[in-house]
C-alpha positions in Angstrom: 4.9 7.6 -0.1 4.0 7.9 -3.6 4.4 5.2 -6.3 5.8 6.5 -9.5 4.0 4.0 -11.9 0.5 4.8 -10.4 0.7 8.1 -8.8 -1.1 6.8 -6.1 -1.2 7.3 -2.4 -0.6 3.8 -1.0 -1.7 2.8 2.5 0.2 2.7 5.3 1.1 -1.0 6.0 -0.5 -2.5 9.2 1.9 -3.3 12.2 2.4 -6.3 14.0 3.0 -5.6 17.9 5.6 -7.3 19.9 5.4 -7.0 24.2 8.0 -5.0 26.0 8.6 -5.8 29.4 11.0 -3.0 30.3 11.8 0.8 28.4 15.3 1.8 29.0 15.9 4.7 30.9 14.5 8.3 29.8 17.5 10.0 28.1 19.4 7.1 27.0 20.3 6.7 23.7 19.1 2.6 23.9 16.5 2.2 21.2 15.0 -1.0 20.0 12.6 -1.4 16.9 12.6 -4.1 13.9 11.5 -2.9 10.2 8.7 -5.2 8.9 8.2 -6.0 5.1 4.7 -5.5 3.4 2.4 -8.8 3.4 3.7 -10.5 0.2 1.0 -10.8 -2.5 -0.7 -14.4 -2.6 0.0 -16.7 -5.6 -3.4 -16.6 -8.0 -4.2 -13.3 -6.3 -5.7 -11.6 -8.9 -5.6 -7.5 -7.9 -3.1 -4.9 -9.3 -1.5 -4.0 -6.0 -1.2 -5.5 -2.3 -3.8 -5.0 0.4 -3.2 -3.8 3.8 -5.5 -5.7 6.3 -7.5 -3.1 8.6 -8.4 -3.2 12.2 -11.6 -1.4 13.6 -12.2 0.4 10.5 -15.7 1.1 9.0 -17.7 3.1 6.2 -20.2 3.6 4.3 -21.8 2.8 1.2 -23.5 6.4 -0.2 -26.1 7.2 -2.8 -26.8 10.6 -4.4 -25.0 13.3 -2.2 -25.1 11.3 1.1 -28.1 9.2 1.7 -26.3 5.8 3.6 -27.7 3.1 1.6 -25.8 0.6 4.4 -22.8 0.9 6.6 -19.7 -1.2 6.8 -16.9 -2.6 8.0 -13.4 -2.5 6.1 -12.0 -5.8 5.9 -8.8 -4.7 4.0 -7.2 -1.8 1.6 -4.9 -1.2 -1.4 -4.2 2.0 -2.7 -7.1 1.7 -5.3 -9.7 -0.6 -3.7 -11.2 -1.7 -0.5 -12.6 -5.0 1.0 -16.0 -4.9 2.7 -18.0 -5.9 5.0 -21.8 -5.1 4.7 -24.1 -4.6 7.7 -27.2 -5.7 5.1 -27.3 -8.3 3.3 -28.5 -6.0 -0.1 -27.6 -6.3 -3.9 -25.4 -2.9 -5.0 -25.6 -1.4 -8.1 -22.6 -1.7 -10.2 -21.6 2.2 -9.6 -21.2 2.6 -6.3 -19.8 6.1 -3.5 -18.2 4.7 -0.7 -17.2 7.0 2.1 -14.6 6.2 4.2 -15.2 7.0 8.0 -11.9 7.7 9.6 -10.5 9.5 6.8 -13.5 11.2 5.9 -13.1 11.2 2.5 -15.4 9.8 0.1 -14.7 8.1 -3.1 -16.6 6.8 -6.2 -16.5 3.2 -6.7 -17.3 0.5 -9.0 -18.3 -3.1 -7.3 -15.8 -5.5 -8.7 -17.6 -8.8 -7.0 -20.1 -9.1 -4.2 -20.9 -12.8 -2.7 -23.4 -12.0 0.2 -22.6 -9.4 2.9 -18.8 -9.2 1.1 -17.9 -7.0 -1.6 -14.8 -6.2 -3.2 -14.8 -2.5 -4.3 -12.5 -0.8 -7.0 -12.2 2.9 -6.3 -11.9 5.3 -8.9 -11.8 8.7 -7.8 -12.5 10.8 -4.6 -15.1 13.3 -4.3 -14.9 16.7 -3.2 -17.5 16.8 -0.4 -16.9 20.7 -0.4 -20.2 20.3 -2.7 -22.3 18.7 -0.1 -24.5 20.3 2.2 -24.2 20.9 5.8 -26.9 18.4 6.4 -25.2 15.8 4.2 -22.0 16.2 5.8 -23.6 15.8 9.2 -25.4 12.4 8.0 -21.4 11.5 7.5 -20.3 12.0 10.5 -18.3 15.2 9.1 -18.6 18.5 12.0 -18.1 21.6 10.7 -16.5 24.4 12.9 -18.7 27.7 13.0 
């Protein structure tokens, strides 16, 4: 879904599961599901748009074309930042590539705040990792097909 003010791709919202104890019968037209509204934003919360909380999600903080400078785990997302969490406990610079390991895409970044192990990251732009080389891409977890 886009959004017409940012022309940004916002992310999915996360899901909250409920327990079924019984499916109705294959073929019949008996079907049960609920919509859910987005987490509302927090009063004092201080970002441009909401963030989506993510499960089992991780990535990796990039320097140059693809040397992993740490990885991480990704705490939450909005359409235009992400919320880490770093396996090291290491200062960043400011300017920052952070590649994201289930989409495989890779974005450059600028560190809004880091306290310890979590940083907040506002992303700017995603790079084309067309340019990268085979070796890079494999350092990424990206497989090529022959």
């Amino acid at each position: 879904m886009r959004d017409q003010r940012s022309h940004a791709t916002a992310a999915p919202p996360s899901l909250e599961a409920v327990k079924v104890t019984s499916l109705p019968a294959p073929g019949s037209a008996n079907v049960a599901y609920m919509v859910l509204s987005p987490p509302s934003k927090a009063s004092g919360d201080k970002r441009a748009e909401r963030r989506w909380r993510t499960h089992l999600r991780s990535g990796k903080i990039v320097a140059g074309g693809a040397r992993i400078v740490t990885e991480s785990q990704v705490r939450d997302r909005s359409a235009r930042g992400v919320r880490l969490k770093l396996a090291a406990n290491i200062l960043l610079p400011k300017r920052i590539r952070f590649f994201d390991d289930v989409g495989k895409r890779m974005y450059e970044g600028v560190v809004a705040w880091q306290r310890g192990r979590d940083i907040g990251i506002s992303l700017r732009q995603e790079v084309d990792t067309r340019e990268l080389t085979r070796a890079e891409l494999f350092k990424l977890g990206i497989k090529l097909k022959n």
